[in-house]
BALOBA-1460 file (C-alpha; in Angstrom, 3 decimals):
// residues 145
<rec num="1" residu="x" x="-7.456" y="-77.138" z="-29.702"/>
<rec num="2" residu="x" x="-8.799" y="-73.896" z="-28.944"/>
<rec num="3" residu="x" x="-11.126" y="-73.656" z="-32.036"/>
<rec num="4" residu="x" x="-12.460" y="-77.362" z="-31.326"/>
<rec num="5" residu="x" x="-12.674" y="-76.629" z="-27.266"/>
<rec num="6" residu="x" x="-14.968" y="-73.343" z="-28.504"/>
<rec num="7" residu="x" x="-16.860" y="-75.468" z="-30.917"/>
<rec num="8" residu="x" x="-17.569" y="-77.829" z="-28.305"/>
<rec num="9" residu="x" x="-18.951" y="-75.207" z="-25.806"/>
<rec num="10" residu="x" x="-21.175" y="-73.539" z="-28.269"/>
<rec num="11" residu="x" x="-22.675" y="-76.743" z="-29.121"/>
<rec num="12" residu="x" x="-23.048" y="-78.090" z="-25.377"/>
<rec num="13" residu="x" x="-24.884" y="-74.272" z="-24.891"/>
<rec num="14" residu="x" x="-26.967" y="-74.626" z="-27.981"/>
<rec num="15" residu="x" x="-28.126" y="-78.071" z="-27.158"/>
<rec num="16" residu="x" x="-28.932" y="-77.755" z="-23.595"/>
<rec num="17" residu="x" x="-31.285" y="-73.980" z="-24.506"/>
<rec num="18" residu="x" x="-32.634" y="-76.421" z="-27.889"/>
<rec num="19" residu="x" x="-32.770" y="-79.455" z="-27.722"/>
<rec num="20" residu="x" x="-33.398" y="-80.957" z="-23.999"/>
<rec num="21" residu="x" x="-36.654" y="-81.476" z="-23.081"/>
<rec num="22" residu="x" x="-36.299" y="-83.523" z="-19.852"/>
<rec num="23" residu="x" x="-37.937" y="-82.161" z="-16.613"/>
<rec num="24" residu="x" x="-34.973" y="-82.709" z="-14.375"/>
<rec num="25" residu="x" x="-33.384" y="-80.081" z="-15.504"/>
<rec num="26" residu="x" x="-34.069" y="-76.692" z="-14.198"/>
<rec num="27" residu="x" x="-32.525" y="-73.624" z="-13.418"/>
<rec num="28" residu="x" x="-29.367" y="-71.860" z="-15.654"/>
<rec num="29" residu="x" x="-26.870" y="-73.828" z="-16.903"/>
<rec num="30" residu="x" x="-23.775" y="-72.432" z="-18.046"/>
<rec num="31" residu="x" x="-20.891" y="-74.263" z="-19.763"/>
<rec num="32" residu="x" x="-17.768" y="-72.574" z="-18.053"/>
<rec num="33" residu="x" x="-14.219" y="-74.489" z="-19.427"/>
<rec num="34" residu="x" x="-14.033" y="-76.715" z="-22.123"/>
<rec num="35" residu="x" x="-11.058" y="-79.032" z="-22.240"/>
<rec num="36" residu="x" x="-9.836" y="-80.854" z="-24.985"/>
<rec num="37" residu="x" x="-7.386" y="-83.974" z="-24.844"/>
<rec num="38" residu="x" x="-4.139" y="-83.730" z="-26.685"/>
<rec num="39" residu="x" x="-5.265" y="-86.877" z="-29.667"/>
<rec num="40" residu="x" x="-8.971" y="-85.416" z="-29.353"/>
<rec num="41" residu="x" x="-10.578" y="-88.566" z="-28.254"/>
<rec num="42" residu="x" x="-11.692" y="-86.908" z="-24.811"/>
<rec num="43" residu="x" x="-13.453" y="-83.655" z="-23.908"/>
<rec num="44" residu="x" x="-14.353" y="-82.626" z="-20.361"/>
<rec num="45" residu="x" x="-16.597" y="-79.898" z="-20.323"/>
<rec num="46" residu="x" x="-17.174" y="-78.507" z="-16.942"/>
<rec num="47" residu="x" x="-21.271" y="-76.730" z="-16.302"/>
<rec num="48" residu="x" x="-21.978" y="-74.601" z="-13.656"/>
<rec num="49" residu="x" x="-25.892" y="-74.602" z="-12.698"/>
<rec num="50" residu="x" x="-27.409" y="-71.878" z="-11.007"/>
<rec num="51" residu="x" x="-30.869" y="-73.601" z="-9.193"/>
<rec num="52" residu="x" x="-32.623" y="-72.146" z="-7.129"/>
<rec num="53" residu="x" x="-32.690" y="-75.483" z="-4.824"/>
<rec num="54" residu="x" x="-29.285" y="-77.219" z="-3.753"/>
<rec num="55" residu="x" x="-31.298" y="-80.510" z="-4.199"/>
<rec num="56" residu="x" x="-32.025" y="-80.121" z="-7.857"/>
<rec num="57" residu="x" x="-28.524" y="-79.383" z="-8.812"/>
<rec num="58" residu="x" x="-27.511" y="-83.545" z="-9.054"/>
<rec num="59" residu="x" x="-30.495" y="-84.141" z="-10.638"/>
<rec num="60" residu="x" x="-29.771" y="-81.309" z="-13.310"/>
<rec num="61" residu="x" x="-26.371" y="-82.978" z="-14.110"/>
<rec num="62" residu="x" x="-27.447" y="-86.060" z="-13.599"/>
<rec num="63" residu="x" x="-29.794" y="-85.365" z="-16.297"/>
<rec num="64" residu="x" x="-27.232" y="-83.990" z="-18.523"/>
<rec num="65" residu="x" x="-24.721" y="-86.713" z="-18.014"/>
<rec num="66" residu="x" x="-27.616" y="-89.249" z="-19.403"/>
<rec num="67" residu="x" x="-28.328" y="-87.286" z="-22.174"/>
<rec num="68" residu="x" x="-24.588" y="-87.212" z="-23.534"/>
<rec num="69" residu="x" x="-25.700" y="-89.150" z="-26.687"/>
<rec num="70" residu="x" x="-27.761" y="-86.325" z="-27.673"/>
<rec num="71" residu="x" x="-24.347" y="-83.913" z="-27.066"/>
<rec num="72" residu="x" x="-22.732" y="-86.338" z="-29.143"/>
<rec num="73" residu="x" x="-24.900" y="-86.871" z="-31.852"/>
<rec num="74" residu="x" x="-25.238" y="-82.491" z="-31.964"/>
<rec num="75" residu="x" x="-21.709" y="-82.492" z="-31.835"/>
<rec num="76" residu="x" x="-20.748" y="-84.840" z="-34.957"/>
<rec num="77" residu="x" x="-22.982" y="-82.889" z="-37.188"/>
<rec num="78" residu="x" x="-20.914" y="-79.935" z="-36.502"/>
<rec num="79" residu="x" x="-17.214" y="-81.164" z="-36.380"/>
<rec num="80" residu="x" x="-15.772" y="-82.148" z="-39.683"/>
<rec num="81" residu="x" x="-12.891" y="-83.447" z="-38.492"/>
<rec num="82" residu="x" x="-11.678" y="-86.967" z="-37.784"/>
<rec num="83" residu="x" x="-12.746" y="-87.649" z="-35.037"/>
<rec num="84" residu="x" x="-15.047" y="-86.622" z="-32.686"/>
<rec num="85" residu="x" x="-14.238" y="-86.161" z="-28.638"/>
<rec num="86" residu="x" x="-15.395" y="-88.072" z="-26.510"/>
<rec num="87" residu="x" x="-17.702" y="-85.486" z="-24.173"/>
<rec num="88" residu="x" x="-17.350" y="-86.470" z="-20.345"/>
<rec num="89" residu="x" x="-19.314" y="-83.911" z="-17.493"/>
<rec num="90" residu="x" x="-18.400" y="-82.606" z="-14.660"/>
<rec num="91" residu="x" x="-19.834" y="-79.787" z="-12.231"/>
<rec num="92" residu="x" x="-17.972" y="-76.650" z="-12.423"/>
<rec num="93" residu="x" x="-17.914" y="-74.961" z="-8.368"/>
<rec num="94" residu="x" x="-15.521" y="-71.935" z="-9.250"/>
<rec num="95" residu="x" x="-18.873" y="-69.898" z="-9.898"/>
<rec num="96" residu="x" x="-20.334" y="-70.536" z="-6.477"/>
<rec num="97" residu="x" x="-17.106" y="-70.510" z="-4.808"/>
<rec num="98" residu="x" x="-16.777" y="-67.163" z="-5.983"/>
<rec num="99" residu="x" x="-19.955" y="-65.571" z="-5.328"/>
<rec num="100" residu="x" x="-19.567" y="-67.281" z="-1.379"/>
<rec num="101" residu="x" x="-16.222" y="-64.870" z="-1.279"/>
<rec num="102" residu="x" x="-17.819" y="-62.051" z="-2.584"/>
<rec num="103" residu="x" x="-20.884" y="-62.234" z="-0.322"/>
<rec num="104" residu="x" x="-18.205" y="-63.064" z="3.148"/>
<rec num="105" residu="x" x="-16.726" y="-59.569" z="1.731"/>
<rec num="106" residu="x" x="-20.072" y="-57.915" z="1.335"/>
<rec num="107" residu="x" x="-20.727" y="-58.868" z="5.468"/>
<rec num="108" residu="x" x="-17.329" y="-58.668" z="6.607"/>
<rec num="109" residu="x" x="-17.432" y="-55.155" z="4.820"/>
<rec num="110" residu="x" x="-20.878" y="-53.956" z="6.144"/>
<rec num="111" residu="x" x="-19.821" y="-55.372" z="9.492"/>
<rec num="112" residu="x" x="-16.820" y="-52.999" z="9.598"/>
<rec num="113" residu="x" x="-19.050" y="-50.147" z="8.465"/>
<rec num="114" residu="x" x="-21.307" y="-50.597" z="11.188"/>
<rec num="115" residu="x" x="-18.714" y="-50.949" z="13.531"/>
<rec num="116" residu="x" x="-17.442" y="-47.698" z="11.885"/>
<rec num="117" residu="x" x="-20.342" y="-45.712" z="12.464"/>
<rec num="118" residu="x" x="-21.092" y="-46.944" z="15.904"/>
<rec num="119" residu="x" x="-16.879" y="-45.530" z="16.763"/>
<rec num="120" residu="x" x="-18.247" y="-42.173" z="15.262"/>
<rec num="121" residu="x" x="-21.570" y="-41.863" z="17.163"/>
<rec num="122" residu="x" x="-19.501" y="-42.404" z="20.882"/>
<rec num="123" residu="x" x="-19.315" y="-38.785" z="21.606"/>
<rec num="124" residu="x" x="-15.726" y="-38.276" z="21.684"/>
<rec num="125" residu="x" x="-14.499" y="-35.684" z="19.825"/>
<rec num="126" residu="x" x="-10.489" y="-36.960" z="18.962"/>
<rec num="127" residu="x" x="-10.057" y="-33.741" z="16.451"/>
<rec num="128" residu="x" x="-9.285" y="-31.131" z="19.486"/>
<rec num="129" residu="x" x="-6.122" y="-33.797" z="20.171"/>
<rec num="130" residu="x" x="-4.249" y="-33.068" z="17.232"/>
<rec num="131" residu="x" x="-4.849" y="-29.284" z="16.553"/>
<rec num="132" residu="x" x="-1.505" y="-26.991" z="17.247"/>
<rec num="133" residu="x" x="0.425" y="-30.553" z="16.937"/>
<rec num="134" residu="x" x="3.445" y="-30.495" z="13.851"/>
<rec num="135" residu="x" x="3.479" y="-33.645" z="11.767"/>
<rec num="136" residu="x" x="5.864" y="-35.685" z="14.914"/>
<rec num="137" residu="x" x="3.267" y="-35.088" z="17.480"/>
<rec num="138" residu="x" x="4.961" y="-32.376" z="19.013"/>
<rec num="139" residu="x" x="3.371" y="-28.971" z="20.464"/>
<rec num="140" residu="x" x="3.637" y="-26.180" z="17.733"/>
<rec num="141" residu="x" x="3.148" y="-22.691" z="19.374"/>
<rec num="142" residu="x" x="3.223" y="-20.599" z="16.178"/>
<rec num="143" residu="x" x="3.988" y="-17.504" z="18.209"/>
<rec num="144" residu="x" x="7.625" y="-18.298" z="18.488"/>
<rec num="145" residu="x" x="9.962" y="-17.602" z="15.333"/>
């Protein structure tokens, strides 16, 4: 299943760069899980597009989902088994998911530096607390044995 599900994703990639020609699909396309039924009849293979336009992202797959005869056709010159899955579409939103998590990190970080820095810059020097104190806090006069 493996083999065939890697198969099938370097033949979705390989089409799409090769041989797609239709206008409605733009930006980078990027075939992320490949899924393979059990009798290999079905195949879902799950694209993440990178546009730079949230509006031309359904047009992109819905480009790609009309030109699954041309996956197809790609796809049964390359298999030599049986039978040939079925290839079904769907929009894979781990990808930008993850890169919305990692930029709320980014701020959340850069908030806390700022935050940080503005703390430092107050004035108050908190160093002269804790000098002559022993690790509980208490006084330490190192005069007495």
């Amino acid at each position: 299943m493996e083999k065939v599900a890697r198969v099938i994703r370097d033949s979705v990639s390989e089409t799409i760069q090769l041989h797609l020609n239709d206008p409605r699909i733009s930006g980078l396309i990027s075939v992320t899980e490949v899924d393979v039924a059990p009798d290999m009849k079905n195949a879902t293979v799950r694209l993440s597009i990178f546009a730079t336009d949230e509006k031309t992202k359904p047009t992109t797959m819905l480009a790609i989902q009309h030109a699954a005869g041309v996956f197809q056709r790609h796809l049964g010159q390359i298999l030599t088994g049986r039978t040939c899955p079925r290839l079904h579409f769907e929009l894979d939103t781990k990808m930008q998911k993850t890169l919305q998590i990692l930029q709320l990190i980014d701020k959340a970080t850069q908030e806390y530096k700022e935050r940080d820095t503005d703390d430092d810059t107050s004035g108050i020097d908190d160093s002269a607390d804790t000098i002559g104190r022993d690790e509980h806090g208490d006084s330490a006069d190192r005069n007495k044995p």
